[in-house]
C-alpha positions in Angstrom: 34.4 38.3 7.3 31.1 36.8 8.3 27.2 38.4 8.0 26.3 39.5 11.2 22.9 37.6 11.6 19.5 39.8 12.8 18.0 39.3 15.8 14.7 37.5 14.2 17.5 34.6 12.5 19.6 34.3 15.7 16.1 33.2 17.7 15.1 31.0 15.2 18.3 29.5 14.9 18.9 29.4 19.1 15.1 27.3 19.4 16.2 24.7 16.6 19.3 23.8 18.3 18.0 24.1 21.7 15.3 21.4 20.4 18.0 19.0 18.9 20.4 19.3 21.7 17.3 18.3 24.4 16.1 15.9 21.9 19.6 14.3 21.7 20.5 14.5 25.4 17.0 12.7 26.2 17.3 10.0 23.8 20.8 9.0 23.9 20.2 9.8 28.3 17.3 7.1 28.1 20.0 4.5 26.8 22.6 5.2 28.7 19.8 4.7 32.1 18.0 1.8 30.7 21.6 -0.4 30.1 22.5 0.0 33.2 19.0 -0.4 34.9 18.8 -3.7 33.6 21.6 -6.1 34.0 20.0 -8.6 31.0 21.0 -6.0 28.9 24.2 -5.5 29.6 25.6 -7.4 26.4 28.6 -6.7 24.1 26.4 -5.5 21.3 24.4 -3.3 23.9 28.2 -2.0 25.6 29.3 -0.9 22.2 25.8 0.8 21.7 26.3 2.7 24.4 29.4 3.5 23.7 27.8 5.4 20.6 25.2 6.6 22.6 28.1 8.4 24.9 29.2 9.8 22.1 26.3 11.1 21.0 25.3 12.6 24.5 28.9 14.4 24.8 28.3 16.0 21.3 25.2 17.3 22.6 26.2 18.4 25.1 29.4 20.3 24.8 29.8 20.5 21.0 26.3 21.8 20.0 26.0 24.4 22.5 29.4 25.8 21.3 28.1 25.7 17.6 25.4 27.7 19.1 27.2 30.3 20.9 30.0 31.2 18.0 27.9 30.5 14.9 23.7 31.7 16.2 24.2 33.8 18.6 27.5 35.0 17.6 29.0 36.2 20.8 32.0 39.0 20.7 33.8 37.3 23.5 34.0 33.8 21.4 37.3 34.8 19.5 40.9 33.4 19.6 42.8 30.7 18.6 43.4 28.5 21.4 38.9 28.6 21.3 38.8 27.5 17.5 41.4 24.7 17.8 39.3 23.9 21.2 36.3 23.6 19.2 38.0 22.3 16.1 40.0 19.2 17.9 36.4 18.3 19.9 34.5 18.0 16.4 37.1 15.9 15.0 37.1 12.9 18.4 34.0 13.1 18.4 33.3 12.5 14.5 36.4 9.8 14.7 35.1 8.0 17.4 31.4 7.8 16.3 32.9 6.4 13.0 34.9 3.9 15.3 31.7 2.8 17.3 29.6 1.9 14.4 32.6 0.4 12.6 32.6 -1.9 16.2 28.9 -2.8 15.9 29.2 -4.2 12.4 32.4 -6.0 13.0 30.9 -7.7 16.1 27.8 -8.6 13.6 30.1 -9.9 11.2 31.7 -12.3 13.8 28.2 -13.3 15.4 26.8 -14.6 12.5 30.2 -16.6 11.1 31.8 -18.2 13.9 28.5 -18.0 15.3 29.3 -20.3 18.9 32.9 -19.7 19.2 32.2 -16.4 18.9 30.2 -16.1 21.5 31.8 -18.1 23.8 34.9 -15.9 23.6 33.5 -12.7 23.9 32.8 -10.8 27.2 31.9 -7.4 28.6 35.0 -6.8 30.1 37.1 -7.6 26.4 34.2 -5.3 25.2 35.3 -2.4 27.8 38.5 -3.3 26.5 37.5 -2.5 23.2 35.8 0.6 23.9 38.6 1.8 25.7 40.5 1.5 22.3 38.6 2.7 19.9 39.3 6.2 21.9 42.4 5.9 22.8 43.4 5.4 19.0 40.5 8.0 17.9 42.4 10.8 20.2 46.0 9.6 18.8 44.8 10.0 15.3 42.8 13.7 15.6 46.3 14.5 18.0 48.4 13.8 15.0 46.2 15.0 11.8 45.8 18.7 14.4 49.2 19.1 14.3 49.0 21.4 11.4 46.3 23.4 12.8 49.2 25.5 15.4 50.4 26.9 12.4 47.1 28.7 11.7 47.2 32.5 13.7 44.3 35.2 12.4 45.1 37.0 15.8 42.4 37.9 17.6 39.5 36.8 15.2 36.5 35.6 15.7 35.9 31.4 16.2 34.1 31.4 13.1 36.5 32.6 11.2 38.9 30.4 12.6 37.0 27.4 12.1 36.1 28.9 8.1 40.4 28.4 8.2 40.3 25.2 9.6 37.8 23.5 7.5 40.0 24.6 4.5 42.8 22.7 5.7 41.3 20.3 7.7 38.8 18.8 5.1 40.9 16.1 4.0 40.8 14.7 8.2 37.1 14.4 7.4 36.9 12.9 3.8 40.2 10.3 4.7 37.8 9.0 8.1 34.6 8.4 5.8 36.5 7.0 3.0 38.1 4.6 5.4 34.9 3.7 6.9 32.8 3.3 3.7 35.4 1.0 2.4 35.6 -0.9 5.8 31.8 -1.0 6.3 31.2 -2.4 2.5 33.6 -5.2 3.2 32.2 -6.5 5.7 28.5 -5.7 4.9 29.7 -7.9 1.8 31.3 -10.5 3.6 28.4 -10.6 5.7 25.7 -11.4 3.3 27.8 -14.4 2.2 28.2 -15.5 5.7 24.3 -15.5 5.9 23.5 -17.0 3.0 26.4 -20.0 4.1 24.4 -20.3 7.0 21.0 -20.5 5.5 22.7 -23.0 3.1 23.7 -25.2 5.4 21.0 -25.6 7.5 19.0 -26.3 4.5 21.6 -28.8 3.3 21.6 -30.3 6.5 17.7 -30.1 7.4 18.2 -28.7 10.7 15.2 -27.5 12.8 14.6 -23.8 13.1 14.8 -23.6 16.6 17.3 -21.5 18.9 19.9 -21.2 15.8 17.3 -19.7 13.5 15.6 -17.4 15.6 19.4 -16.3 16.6 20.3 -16.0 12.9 17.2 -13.8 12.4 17.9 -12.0 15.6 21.7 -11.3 13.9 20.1 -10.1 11.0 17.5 -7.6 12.4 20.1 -5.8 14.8 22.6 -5.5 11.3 19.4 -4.2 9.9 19.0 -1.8 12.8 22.4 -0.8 12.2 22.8 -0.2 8.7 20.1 1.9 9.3 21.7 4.1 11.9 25.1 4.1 9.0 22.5 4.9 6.0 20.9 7.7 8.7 24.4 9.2 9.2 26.1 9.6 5.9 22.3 11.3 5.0 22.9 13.7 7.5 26.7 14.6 6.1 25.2 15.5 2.6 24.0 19.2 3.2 27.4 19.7 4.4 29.0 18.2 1.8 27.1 20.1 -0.4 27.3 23.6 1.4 31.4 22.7 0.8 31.1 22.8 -2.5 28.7 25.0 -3.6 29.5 28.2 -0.8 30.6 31.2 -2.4 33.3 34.0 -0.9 30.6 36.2 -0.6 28.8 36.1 2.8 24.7 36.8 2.4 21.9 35.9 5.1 21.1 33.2 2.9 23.9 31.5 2.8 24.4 31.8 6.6 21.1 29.8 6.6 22.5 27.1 4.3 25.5 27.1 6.1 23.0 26.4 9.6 21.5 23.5 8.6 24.3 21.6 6.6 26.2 21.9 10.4 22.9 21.7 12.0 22.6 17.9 10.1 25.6 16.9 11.4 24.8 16.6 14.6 20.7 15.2 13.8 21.7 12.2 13.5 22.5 12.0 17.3 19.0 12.5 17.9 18.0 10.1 15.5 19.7 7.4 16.5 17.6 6.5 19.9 14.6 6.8 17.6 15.7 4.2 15.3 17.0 2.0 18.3 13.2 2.1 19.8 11.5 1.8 16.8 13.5 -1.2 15.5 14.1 -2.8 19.2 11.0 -4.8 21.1 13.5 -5.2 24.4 13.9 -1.4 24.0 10.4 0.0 24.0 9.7 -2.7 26.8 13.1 -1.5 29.2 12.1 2.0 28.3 8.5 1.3 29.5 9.3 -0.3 32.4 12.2 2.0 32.8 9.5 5.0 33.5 7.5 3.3 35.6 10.0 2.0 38.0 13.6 4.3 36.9 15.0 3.3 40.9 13.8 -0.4 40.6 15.5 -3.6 41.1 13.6 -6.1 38.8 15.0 -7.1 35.6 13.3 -6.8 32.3 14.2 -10.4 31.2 10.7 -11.9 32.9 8.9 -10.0 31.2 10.3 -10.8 27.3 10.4 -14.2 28.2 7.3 -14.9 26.5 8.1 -12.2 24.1 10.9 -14.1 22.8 9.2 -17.7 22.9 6.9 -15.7 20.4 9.7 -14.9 18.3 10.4 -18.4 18.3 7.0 -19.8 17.3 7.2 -16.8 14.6 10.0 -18.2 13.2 9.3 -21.6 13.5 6.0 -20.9 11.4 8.1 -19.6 8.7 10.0 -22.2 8.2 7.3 -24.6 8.2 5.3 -22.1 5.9 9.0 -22.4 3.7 9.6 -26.1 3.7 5.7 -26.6 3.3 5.8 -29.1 0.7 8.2 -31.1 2.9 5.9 -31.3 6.3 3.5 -31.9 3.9 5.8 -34.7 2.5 7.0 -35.5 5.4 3.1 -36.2 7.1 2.3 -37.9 4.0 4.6 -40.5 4.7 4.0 -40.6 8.5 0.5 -41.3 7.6 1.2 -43.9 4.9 3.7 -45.4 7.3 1.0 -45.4 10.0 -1.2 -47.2 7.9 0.9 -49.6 6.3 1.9 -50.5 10.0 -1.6 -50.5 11.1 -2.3 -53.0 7.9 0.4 -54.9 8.8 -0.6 -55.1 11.9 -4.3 -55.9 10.7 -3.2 -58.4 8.6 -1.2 -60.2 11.3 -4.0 -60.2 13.4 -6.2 -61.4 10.7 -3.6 -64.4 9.8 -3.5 -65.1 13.8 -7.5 -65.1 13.8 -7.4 -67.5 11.2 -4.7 -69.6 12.2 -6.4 -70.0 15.8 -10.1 -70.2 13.8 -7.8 -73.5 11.6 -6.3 -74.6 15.2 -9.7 -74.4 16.6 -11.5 -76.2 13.5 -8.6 -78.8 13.6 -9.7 -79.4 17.6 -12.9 -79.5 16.9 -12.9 -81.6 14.4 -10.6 -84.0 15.6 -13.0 -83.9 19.3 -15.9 -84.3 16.6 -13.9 -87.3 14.8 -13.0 -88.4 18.8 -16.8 -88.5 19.5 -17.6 -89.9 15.9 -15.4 -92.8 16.8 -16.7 -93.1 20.4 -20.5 -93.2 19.1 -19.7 -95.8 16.5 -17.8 -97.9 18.7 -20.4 -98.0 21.1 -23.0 -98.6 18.0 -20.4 -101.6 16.8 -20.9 -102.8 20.3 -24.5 -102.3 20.6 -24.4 -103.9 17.3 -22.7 -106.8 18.6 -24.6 -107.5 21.5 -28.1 -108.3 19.9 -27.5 -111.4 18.3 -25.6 -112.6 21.6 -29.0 -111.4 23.5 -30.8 -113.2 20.4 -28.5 -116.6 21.0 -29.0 -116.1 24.8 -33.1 -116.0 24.4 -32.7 -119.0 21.7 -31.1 -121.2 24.4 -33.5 -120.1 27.2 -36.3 -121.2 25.3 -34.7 -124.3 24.0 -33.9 -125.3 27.5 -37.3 -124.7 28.7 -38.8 -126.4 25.8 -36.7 -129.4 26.6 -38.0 -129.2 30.0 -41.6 -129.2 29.1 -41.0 -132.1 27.0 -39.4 -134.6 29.1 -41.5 -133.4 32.0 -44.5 -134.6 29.2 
């Protein structure tokens, strides 16, 4: 039998989940409006976002305000068996399937950052649909086959909750082989995809590469597997209380362990509402759709102007870190620009010295040898000059003989 709550607890109870159910609607509503308000958004990581964010809409919407109305307020008419496995069977798709979406996200990570371009040349929205349609289909097959045993449970007339008190007994193991399964899944290939970033990081080092479009898309990888480990880590915190309130309830029914027994389910579903907090705390294009978003819901522009710059930002970021990184290489690397500048602009000097003095000795040569030319040309002329006085001298000599004569025999 369960402890028929008073009137102060069932209000108290009734606001809380009222809060979390609005809070979760909004949130998760916001994504679901801003991915398909704007078409750049509309990516395989974002389509298996929304996905969870679906998920996490439909459990606020139908499954919390059942938890309210057989467990809060506690109503007479709530009773029955086809209710309970109702009730019971949405839980378990919806639990199944959230599993299945996160278990998407970090698988898609995984494949971005190893195959890295092959990757994302094969993948598509529509495989993604494809995809999404799967991971329900399977999720329903599986809850389908693990409810099976539930048909054998018949309390009569009782009330849901203690229907759903019968189910959990039996049902517990659904639960515990899901997150097992998951756990073991997600550590694998969180594990296999710190080794796949390290590789990367490797071999651009080996290789020298710039940090340009592959970096700031490695870094983008790792911030959205960030994002999402987050959203894991968030979940399994919420599933504690209730793991605890398994463990340690008692037969005995009291008021306070109706209260413990509240907020181990009501964790369960808080981390719906979380969820679009972390996504626009953690997400730039997020907070900027869902700014946008509010000031034009019915618009047609995209938000992809607007994070152009944003994301050239990013870029120079990055690109500022890995020159910060590989400092004492650009350092290095200017180093050696410079002393190849100035050996070239020495080389160059000294070429233009050795032509400066090559012409200065090709000019001196010409000079000299027009020096020598005139040297020879004045000398000549001297040598000639030279030669011509005594001839003048002889000349004079035989003038004055010849007069002489004349005078003579004249006398």
């Amino acid at each position: 039998m369960y402890v028929v709550k008073p009137l102060f607890a069932k209000v108290i109870m009734s606001v809380l989940i009222t809060i979390l159910s609005s809070v979760s609607m909004l949130g998760n509503g916001f994504i679901l409006a801003v991915l398909a308000r704007f078409k750049s958004l509309q990516t395989v990581p974002n389509i298996l976002l929304a996905n969870l964010a679906l998920v996490d809409l439909l459990n606020a919407v139908i499954t919390v305000p059942m938890y309210m109305i057989y467990t809060t307020l506690e109503v007479s008419w709530f009773r029955g068996k086809t209710l309970a496995i109702t009730t019971a069977f949405l839980d378990r798709v919806f639990i199944a399937v959230n599993l299945g979406s996160r278990l998407a996200l970090v698988v898609n990570m995984y494949l971005g950052i190893s195959f890295d371009f092959e990757y994302r040349v094969w993948k598509t929205n529509k495989k993604a649909l494809v995809f999404v349609f799967l991971i329900w289909l399977i999720s329903i097959v599986l809850v389908m086959l693990f409810s099976i045993p539930l048909l054998d449970i018949d309390l009569g007339d009782a009330h849901v909750t203690e229907y759903r008190a019968e189910i959990y007994k039996q049902g517990k193991h659904f639960v515990a082989a899901f997150m097992i399964l998951f756990i073991l899944c997600g550590t694998a290939l969180g594990f296999m995809m710190n080794r796949a970033i390290k590789r990367k990081r490797k071999e651009r080092a080996e290789m020298n590469l710039p940090p340009l479009q592959a970096e700031a898309r490695l870094k983008t990888d790792i911030k959205a597997s960030k994002t999402i480990s987050i959203t894991i880590a968030a979940y399994f915190a919420c599933y504690v209380p209730s793991v605890v309130y398994a463990i340690v309830a008692v037969q005995k029914k009291t008021l306070a362990e109706s209260w413990f027994g509240f907020f181990a389910y009501y964790s369960l579903y808080l981390s719906s509402a979380v969820n679009p907090i972390i996504y626009y705390v953690r997400s730039s294009r997020f907070r900027s759709a869902f700014r946008q978003f509010l000031k034009d819901p019915l618009g047609s522009s995209d938000i992809k102007a607007k994070l152009r710059g944003q994301n050239n930002g990013e870029v120079r970021k990055i690109d500022v870190m890995a020159s910060k990184r590989n400092g004492k290489d650009a350092l290095g690397a200017e180093a050696d620009g410079k002393q190849t500048r100035q050996k070239i602009s020495e080389g160059q000097g000294n070429d233009i010295m050795f032509l400066s003095f090559k012409n200065a000795a090709a000019s001196a040569s010409l000079g000299s040898w027009s020096m020598g030319s005139h040297r020879e040309g004045s000398r000549g002329s001297f040598i000639k000059s030279a030669e011509s006085i005594p001839r003048n001298r002889r000349a004079n000599e035989r003038r004055e003989r010849r007069s002489v004569q004349g005078t003579w025999a004249e006398k």
